[in-house]
ZABA-724382 format. One record per residue: residue number from 0; x, y, z of N, C-alpha, C, O, CB in turn. Coordinates in steps of 0.001 Angstrom, whole numbers. Each point is the difference from the previous one (the first is absolute). Glycine has a CB too. Layout:
BEGIN
{rec NUM,{X,Y,Z},{X,Y,Z},{X,Y,Z},{X,Y,Z},{X,Y,Z}}
...
This chain:
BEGIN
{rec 0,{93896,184199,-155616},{-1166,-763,473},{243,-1483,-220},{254,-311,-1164},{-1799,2245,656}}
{rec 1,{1508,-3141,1629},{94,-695,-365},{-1394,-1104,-399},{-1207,139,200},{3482,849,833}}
{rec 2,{-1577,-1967,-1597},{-1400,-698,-481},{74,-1336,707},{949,-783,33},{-1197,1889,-2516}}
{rec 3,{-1018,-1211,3075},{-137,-1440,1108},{-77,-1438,-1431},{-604,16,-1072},{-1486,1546,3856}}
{rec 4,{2921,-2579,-2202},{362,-769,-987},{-1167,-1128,515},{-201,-466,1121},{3084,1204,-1713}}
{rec 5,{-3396,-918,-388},{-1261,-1143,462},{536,-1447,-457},{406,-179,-1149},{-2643,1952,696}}
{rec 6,{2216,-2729,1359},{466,-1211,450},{-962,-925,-461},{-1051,48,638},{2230,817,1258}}
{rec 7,{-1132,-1847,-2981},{-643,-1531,-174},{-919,-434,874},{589,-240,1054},{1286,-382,-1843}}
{rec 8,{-3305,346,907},{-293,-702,1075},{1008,-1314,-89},{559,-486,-982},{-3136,1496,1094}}
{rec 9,{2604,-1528,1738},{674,-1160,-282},{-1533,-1147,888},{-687,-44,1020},{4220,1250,-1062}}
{rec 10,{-3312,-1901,-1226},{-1054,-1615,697},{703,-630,1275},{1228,-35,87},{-1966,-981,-2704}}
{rec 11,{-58,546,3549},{378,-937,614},{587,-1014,-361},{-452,-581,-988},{-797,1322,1797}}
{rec 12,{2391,-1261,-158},{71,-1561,-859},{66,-1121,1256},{660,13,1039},{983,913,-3476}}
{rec 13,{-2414,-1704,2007},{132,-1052,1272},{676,-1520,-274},{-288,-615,-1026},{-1974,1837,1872}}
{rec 14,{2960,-1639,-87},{522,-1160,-433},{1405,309,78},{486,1002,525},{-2379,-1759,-1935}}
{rec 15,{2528,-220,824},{1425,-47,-388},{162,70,-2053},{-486,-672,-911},{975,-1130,3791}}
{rec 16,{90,2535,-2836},{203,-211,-2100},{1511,-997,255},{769,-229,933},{-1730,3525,-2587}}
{rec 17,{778,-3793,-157},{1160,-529,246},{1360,17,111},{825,-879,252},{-2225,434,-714}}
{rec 18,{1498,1932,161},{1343,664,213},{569,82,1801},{1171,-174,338},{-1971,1765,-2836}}
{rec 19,{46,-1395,3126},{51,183,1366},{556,-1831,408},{1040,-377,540},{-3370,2871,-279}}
{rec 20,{1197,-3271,-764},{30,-1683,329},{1865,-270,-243},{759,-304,921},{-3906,-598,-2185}}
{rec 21,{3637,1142,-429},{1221,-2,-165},{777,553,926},{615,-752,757},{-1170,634,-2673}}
{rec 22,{702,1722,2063},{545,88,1156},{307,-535,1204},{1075,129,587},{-1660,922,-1600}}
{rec 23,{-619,-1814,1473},{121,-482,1248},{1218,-1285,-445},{1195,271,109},{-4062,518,1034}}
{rec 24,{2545,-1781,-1500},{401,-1112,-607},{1870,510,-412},{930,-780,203},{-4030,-72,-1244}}
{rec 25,{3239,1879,619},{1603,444,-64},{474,-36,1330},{840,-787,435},{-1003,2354,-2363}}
{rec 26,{-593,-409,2735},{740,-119,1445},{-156,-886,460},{912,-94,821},{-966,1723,-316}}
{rec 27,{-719,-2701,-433},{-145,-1446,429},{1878,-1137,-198},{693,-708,731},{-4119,1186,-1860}}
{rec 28,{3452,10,-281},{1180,-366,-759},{862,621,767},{524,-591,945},{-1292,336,-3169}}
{rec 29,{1090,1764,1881},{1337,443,716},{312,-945,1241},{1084,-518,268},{-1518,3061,-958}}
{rec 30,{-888,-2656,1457},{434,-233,1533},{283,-1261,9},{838,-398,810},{-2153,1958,329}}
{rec 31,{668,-2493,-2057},{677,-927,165},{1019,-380,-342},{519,-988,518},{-1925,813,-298}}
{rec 32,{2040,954,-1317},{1342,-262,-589},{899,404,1108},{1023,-621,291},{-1615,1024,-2785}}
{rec 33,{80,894,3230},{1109,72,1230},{47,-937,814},{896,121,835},{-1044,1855,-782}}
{rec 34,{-577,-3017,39},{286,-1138,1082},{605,-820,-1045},{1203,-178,190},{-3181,239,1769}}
{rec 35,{1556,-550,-2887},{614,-957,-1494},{1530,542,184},{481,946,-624},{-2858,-926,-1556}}
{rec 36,{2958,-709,3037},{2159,886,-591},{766,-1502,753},{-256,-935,758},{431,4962,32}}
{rec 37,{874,-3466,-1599},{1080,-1397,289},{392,-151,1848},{-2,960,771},{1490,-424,-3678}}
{rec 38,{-1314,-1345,3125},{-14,-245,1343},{1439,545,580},{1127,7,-494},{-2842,-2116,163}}
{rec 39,{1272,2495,1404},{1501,1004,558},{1518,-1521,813},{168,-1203,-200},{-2623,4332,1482}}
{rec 40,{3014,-2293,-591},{1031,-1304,874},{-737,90,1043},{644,338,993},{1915,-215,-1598}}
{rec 41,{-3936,-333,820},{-703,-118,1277},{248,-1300,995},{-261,-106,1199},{-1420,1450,-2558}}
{rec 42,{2198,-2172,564},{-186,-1659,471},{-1406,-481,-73},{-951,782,30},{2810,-590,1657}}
{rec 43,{-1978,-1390,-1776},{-1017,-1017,-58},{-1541,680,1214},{-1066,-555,-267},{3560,-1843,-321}}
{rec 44,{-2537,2995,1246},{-1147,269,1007},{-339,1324,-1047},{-1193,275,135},{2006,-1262,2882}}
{rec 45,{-308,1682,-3782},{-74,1485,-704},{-295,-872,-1178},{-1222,110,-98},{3011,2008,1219}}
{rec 46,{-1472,-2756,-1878},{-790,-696,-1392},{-1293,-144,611},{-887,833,-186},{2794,-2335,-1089}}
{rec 47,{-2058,463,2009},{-1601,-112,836},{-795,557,-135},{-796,-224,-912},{1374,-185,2168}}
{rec 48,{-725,1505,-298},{-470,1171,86},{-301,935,-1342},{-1045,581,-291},{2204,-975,2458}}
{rec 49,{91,349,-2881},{-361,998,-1020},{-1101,-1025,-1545},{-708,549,-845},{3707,1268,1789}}
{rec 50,{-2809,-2916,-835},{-709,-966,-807},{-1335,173,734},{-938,616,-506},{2924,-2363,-261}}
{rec 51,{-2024,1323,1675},{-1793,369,404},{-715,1247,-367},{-1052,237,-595},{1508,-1397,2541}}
{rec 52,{640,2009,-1290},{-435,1238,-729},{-394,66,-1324},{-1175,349,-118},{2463,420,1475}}
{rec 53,{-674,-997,-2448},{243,446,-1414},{-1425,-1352,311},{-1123,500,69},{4491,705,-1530}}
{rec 54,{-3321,-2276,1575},{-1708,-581,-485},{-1377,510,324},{-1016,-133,-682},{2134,-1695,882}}
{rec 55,{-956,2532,1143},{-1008,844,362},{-674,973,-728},{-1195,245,-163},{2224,-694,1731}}
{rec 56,{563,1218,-2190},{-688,1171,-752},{-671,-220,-1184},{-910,689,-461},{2458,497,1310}}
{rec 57,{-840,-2619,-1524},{-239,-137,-1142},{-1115,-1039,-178},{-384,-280,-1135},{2643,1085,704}}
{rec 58,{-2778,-1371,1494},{-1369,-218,42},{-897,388,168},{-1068,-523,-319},{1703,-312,508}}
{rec 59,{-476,1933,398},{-1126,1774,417},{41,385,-1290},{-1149,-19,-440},{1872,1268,2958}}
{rec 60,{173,-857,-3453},{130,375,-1182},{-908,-1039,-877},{-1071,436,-422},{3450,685,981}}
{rec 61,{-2100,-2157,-788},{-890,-819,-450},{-1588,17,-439},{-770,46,-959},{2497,-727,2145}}
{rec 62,{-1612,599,463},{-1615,-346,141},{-761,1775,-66},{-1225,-110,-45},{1613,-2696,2051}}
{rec 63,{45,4228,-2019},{-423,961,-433},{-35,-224,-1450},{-980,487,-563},{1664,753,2477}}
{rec 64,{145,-1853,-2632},{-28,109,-1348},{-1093,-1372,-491},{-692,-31,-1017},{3469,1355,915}}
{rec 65,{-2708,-1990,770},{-1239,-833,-382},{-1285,890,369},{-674,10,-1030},{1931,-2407,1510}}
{rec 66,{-1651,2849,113},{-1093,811,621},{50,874,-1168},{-875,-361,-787},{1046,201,3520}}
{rec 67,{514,1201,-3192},{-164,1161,-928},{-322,-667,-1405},{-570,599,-912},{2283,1050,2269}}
{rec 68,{-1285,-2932,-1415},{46,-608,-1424},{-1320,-1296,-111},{-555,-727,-824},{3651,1281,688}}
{rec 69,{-3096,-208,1606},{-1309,-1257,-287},{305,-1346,-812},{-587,-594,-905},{-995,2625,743}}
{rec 70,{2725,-2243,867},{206,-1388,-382},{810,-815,1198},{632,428,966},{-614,364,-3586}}
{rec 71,{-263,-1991,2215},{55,-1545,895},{1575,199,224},{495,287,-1090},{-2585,-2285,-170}}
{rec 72,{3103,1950,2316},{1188,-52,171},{316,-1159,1137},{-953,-376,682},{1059,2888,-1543}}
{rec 73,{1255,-3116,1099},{411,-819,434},{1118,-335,166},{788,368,-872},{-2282,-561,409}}
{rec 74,{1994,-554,1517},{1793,-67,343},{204,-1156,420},{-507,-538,984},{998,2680,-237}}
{rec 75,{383,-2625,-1601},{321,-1879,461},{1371,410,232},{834,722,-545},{-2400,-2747,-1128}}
{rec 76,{1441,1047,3016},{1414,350,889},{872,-1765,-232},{-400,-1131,-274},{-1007,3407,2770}}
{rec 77,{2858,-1583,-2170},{771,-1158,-126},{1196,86,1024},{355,1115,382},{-1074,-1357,-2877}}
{rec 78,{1268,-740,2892},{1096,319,892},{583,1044,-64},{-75,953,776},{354,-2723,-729}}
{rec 79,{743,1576,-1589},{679,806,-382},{-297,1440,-793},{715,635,-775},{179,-2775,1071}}
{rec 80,{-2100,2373,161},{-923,1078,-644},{-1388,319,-714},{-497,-1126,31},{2439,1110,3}}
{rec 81,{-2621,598,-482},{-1352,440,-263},{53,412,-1047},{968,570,-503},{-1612,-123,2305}}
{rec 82,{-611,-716,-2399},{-622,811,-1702},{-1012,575,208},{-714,-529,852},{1251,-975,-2409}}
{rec 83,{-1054,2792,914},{-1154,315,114},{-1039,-474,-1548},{427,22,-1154},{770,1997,3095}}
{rec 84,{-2327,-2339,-1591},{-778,-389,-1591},{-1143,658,-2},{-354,629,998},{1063,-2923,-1341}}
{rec 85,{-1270,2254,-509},{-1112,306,-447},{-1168,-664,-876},{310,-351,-1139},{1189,1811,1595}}
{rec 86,{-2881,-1673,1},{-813,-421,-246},{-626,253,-1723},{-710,960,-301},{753,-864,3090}}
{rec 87,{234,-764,-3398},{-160,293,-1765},{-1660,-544,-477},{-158,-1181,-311},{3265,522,-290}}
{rec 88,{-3919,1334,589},{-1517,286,-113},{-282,-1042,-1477},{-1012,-678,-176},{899,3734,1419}}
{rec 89,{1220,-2962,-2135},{-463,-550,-1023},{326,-1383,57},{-998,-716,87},{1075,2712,-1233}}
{rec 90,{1109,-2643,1122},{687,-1057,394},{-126,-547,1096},{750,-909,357},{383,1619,-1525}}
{rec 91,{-2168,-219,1939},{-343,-704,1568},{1239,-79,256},{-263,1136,396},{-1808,-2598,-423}}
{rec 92,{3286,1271,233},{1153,-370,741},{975,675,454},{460,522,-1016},{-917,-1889,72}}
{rec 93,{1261,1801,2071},{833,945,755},{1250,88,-1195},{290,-852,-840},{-1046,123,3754}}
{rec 94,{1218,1720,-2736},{1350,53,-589},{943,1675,637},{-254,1194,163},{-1027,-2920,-2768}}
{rec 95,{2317,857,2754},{1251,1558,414},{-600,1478,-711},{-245,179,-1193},{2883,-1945,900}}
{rec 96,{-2815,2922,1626},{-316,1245,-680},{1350,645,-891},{1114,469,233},{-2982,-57,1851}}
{rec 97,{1283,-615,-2857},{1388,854,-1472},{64,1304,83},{-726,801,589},{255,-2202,-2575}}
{rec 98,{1410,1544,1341},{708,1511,-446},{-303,1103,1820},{-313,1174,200},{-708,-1342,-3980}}
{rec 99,{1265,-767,4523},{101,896,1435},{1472,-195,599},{407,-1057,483},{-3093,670,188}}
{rec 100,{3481,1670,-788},{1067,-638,1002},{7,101,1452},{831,-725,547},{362,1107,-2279}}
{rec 101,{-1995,416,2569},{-82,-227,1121},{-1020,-1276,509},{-132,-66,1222},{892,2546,-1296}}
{rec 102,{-1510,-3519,-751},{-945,-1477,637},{769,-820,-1018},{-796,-719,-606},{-2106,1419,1425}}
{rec 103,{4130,-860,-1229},{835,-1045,-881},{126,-1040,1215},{58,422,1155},{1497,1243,-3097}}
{rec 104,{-1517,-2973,1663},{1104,-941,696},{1088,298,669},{957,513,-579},{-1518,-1518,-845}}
{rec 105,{580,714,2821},{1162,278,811},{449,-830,902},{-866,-529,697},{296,2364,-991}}
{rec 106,{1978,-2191,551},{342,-1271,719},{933,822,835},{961,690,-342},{-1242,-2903,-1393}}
{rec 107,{-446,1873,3397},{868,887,703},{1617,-206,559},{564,-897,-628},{-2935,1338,1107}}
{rec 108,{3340,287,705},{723,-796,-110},{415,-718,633},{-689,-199,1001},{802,1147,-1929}}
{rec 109,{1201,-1793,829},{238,-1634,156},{727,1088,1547},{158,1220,57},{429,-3677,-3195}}
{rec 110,{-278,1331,4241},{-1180,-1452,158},{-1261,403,440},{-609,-925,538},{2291,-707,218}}
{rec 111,{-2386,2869,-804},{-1593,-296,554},{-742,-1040,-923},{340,-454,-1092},{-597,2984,1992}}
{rec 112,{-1043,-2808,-5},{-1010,-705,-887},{-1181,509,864},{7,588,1082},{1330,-2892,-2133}}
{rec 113,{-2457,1862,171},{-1435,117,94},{-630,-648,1018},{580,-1082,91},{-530,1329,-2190}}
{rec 114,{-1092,-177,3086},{-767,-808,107},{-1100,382,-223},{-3,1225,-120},{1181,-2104,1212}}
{rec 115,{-2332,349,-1235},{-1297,-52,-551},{-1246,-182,1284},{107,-1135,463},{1173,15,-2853}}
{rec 116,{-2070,1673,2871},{-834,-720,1058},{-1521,823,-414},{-322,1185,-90},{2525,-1725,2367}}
{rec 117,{-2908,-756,-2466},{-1135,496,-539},{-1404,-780,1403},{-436,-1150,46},{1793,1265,-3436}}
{rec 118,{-1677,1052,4290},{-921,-1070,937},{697,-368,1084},{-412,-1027,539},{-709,23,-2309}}
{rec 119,{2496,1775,2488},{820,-772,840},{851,-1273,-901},{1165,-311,246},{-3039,986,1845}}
{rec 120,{1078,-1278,-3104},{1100,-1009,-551},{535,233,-933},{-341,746,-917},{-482,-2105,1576}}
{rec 121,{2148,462,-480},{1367,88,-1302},{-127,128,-942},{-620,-1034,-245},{1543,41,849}}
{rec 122,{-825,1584,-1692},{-669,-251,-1411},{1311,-914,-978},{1112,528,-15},{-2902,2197,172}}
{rec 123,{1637,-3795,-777},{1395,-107,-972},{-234,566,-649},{-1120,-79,-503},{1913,-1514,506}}
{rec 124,{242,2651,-458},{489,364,-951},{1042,-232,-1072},{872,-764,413},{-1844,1600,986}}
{rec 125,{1168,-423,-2652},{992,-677,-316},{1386,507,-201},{-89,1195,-282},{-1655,-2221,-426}}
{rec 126,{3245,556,733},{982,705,207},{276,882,-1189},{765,920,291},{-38,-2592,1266}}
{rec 127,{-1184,1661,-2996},{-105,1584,-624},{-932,-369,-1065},{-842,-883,-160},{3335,2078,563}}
{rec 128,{-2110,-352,-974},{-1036,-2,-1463},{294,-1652,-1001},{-857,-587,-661},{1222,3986,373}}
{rec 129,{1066,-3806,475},{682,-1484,-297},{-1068,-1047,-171},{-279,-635,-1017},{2345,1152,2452}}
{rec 130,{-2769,-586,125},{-598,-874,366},{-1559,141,-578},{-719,-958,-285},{2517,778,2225}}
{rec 131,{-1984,904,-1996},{-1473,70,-595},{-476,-735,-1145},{943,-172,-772},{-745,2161,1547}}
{rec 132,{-1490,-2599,-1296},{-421,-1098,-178},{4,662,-1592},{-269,1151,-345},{-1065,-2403,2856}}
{rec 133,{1776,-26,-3407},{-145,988,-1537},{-1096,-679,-489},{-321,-1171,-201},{2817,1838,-607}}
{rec 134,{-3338,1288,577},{-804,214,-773},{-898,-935,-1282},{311,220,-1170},{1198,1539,2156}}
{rec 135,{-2250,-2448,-776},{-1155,-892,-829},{191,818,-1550},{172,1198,-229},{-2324,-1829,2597}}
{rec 136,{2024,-794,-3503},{289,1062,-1657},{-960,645,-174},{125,940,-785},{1003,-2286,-589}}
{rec 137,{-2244,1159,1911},{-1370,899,-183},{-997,321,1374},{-952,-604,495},{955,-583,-2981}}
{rec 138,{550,2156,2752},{-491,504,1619},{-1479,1273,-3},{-685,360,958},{3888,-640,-105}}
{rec 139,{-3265,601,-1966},{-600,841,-487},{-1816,-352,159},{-513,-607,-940},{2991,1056,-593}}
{rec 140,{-3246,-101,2561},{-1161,-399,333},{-1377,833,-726},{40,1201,-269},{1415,-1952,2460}}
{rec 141,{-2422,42,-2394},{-776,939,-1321},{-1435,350,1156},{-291,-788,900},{1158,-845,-4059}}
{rec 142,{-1543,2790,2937},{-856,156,971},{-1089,-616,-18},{-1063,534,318},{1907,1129,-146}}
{rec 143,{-738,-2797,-521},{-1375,-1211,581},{799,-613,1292},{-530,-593,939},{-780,-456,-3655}}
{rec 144,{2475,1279,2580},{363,-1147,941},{-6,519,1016},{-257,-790,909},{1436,-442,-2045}}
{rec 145,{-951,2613,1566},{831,1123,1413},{-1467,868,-263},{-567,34,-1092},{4186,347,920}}
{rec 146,{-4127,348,1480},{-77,792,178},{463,664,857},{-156,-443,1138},{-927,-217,-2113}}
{rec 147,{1846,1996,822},{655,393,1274},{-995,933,663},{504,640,922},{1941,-862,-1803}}
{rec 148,{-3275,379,731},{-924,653,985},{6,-975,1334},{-12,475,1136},{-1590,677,-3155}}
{rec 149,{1619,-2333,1796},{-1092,-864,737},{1522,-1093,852},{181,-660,1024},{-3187,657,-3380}}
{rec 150,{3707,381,1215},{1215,-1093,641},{1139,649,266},{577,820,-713},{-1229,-2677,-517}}
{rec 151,{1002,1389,2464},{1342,512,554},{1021,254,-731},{0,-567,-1093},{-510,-435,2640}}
{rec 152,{1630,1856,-1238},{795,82,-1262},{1045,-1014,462},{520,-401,-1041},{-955,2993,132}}
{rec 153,{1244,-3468,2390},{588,-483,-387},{-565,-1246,-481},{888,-722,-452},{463,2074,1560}}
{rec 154,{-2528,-1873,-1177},{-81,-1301,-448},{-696,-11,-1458},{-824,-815,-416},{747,-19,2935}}
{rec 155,{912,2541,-3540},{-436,-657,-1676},{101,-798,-645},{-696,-296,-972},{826,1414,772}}
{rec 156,{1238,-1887,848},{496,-872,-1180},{1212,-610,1140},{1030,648,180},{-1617,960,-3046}}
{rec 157,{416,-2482,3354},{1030,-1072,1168},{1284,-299,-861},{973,-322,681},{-3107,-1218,687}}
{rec 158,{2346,1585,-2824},{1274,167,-724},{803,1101,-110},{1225,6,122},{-2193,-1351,-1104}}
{rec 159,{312,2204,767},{1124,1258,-139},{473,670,1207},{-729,-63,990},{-300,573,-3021}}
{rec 160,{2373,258,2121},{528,531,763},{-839,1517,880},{-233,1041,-615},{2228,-2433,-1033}}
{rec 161,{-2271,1230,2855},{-1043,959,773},{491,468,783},{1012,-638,290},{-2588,-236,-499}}
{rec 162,{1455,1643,746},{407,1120,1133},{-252,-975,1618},{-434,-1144,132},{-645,3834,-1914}}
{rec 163,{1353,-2105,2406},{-387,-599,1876},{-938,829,418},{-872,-244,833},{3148,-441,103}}
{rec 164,{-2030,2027,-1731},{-282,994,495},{-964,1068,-1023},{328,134,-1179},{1898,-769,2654}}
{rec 165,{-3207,1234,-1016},{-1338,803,-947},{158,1376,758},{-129,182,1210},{-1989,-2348,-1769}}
{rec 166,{2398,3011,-327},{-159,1403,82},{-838,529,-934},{245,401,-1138},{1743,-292,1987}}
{rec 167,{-3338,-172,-31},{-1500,389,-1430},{84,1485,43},{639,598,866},{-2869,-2632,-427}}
{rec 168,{1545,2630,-1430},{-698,708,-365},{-901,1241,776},{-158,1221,6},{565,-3238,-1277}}
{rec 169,{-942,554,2019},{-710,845,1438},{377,396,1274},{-748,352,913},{-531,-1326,-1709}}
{rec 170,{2848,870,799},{715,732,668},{250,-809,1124},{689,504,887},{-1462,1529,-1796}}
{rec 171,{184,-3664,1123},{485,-853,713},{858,-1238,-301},{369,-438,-1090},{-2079,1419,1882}}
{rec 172,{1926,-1420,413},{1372,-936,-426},{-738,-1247,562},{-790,-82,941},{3322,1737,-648}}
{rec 173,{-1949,-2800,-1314},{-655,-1549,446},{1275,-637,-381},{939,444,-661},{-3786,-529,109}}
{rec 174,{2689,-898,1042},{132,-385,2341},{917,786,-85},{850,220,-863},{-1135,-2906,2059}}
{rec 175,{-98,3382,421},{650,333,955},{1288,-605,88},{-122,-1147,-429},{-1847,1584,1316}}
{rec 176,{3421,-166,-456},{825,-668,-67},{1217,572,847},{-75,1187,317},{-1024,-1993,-2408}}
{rec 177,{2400,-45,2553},{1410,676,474},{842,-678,-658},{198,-1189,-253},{-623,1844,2426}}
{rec 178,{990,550,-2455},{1393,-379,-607},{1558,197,708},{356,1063,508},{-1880,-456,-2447}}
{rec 179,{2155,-1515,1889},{1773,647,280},{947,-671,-378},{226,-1150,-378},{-645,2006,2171}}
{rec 180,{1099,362,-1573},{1327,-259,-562},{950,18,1005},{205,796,917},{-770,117,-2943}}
{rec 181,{1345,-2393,1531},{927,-4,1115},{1027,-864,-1146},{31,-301,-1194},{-1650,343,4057}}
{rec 182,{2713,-260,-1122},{1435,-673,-622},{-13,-1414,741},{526,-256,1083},{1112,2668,-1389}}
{rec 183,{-2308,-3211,-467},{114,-1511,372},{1320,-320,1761},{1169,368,-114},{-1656,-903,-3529}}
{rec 184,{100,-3,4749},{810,-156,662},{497,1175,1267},{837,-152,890},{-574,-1340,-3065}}
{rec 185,{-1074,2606,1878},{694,1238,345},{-1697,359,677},{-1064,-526,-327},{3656,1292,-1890}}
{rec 186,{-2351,227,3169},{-881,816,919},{-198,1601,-1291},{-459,1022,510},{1733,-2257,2729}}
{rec 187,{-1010,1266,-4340},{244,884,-596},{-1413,-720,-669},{-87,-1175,-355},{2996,2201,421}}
{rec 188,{-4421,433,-163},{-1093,287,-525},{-449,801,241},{10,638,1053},{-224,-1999,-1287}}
{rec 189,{-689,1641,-1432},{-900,832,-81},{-1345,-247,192},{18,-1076,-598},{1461,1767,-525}}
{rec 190,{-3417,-501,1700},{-597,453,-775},{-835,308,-808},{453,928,-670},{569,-1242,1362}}
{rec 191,{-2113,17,-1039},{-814,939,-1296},{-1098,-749,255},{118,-1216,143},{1537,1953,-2229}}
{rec 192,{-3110,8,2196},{-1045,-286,406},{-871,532,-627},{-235,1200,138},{1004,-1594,1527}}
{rec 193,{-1601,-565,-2689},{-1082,600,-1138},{-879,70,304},{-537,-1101,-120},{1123,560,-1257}}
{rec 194,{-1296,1321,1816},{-1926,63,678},{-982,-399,-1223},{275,-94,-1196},{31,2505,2981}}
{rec 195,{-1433,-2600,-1171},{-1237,163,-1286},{-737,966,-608},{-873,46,-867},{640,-1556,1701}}
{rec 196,{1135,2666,220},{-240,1111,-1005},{612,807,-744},{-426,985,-602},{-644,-1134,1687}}
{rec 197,{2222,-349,-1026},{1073,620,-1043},{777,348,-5},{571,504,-966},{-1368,-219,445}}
{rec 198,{1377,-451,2166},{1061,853,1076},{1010,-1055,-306},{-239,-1130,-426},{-1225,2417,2661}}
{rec 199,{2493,-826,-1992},{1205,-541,115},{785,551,1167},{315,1190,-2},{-434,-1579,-2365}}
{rec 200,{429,-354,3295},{860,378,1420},{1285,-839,120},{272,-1071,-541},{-2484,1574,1867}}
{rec 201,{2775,88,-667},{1312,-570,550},{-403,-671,1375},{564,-1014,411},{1045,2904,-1571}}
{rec 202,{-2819,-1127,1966},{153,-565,1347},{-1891,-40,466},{-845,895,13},{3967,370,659}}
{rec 203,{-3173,-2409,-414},{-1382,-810,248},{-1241,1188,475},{-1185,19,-331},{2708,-2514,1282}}
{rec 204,{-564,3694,172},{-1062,1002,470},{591,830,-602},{428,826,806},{-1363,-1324,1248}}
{rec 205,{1249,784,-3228},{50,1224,-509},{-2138,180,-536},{-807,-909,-194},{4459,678,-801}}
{rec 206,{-3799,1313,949},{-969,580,-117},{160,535,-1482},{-883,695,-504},{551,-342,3078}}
């Protein structure tokens, strides 16, 4: 005779837990590490291409992980390459996201460079991290002075080093912007088109 084995009720669960959230965020990783790889003998039009790529993903990556983490993110671009930062709640002031190796500092490769267009216009940028303006001995803003509710984040502090670029929280992107990459002199470009809502395209009617 057998005996019917009685089963746990199981609760509904609604939402995402955070084991599932992690998960996602790994395969996020894998995939981008599969685009993250040393560059093949493609020639100069195959670096291109594969550099736009690898910023695409890793600005989609980004800005999901700002969204899950609920925090302020950002990318200051340079000729010779991009940083990703992060918005520091206590210290009012941006600084490089740490202990990440897929949003570290990356300088893509030679000879491409950057351009910047924020609005149809040119943006200067600067040719790398070299050039950037050094840091005030006391940059550190106390909350009488900032509120960031009320004030924009790039204009906390006109001294310290800021992004071009805002990947919030709320899953939109400020300003709108194009980026590419090309080889100074050459018909050789990429590229990259940031919406205000969070999209990242390669091509103006992509959907």
């Amino acid at each position: 005779m057998h005996r019917r084995r009685t089963l746990p009720n199981r609760q509904t669960i609604t939402g995402f837990t955070l084991i599932e959230i992690l998960v996602v965020i790994v395969i996020i990783s894998i995939s981008v590490g599969l685009v993250v790889v040393n560059f093949s003998s493609g020639g100069a039009p195959k670096k291109a291409e594969e550099e736009i790529v690898r910023l695409q993903q890793l600005l989609r990556m980004a800005h999901q992980q700002s969204v899950i983490r609920a925090e302020e993110y950002g990318v200051r671009f340079y000729k010779t390459g991009y940083r990703f930062m992060k918005y520091d709640e206590l210290s009012k002031q941006w600084a490089d996201i740490a202990n990440d190796r897929l949003l570290r500092s990356r300088i893509i490769a030679e000879p491409l460079e950057i351009d910047l267009y924020i609005e149809q216009l040119s943006v200067d940028i600067p040719q790398s991290t070299d050039d950037d303006p050094e840091p005030p001995e006391d940059t550190q803003l106390s909350d009488a002075n900032i509120n960031t509710q009320t004030t924009p984040l790039n204009t906390v502090d006109s001294k310290q080093i800021k992004p071009q670029i805002f990947l919030l929280s709320s899953a939109e992107l400020t300003p709108a912007f194009e980026l590419r990459i090309r080889i100074p002199g050459s018909e050789i470009e990429e590229q990259l088109l940031g919406l205000p809502q969070g999209e990242y395209t390669r091509e103006a009617n992509e959907e």
